[in-house]
C-alpha positions in Angstrom: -72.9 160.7 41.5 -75.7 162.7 42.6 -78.9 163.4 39.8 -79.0 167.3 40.0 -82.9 167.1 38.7 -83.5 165.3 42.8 -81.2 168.0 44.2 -83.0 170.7 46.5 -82.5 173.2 49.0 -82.8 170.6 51.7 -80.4 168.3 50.2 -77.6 170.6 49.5 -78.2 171.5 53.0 -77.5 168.9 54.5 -74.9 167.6 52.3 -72.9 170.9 53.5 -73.3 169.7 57.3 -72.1 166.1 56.3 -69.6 166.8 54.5 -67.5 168.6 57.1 -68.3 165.6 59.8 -66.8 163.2 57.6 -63.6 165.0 56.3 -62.3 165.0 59.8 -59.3 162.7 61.1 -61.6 161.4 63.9 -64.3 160.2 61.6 -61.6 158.4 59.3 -60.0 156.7 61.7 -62.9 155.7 63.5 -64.3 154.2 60.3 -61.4 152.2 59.6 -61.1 150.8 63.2 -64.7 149.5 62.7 -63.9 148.5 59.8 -61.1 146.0 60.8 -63.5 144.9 63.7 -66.6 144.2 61.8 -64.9 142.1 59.2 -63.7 139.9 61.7 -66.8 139.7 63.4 -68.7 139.5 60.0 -66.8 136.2 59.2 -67.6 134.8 62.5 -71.0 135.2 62.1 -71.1 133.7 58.2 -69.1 130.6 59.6 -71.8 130.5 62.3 -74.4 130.4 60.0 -72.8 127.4 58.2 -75.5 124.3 58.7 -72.9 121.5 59.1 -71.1 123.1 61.9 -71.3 121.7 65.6 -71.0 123.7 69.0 -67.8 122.8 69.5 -66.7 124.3 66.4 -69.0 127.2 66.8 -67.2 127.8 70.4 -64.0 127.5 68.7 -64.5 130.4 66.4 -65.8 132.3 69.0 -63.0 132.0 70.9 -60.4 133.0 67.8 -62.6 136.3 67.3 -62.2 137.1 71.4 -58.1 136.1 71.0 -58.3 138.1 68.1 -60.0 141.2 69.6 -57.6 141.4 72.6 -54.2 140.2 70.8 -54.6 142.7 68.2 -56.2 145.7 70.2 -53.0 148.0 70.4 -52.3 146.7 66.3 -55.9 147.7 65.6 -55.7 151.5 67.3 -52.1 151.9 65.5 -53.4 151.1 62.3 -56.9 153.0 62.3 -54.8 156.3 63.2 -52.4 155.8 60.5 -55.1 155.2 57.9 -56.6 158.5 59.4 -53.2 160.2 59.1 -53.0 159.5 55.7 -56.2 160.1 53.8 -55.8 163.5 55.7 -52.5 164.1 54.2 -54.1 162.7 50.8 -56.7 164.8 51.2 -55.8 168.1 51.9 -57.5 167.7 55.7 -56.2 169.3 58.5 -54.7 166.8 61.4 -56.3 168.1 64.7 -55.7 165.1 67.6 -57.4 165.9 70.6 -55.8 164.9 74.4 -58.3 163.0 76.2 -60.4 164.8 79.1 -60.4 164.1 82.6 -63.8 163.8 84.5 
């Protein structure tokens, strides 16, 4: 919650540009994507960290993040829009899915 005795002018202004950016179908689903991604890569980088581990090991869960990344791609993709696609409906946000350009 915001302390309206710190709100201003310049704050409510840009508030009203933000909030528009994120209450888009894009932004929602791109958020979640990353989200699903930089868990993963989060917990490979704790279990790095660990002291007792060896290289080996370390090479090991380097490799299950890569599997991970390209076995679960098209999984990743189909679940980000779908989060999207909801929290628009539950939202009240308008769906607007763009076709990809061609250079």
């Amino acid at each position: 919650m915001c302390d309206p005795s710190k709100e201003n002018l310049d704050t409510r202004s840009a508030a009203s540009v933000l909030l528009p950016a994120i209450c888009d179908f894009t932004f929602l689903s791109y958020s979640e994507f990353w989200n699903m991604i930089l868990e993963e890569v989060n917990l490979t980088q704790k279990y790095l960290q660990t002291p007792e581990i060896t290289l080996d090991m370390g090479l090991i869960k380097m490799k299950a993040l890569q599997l991970f990344l390209v076995e679960e791609r098209n999984t990743l993709v189909t679940k980000a829009i779908q989060f999207g696609t909801h929290k628009c409906r539950e939202m009240g946000i308008d769906i607007e899915i763009r076709g990809r350009r061609k250079v």
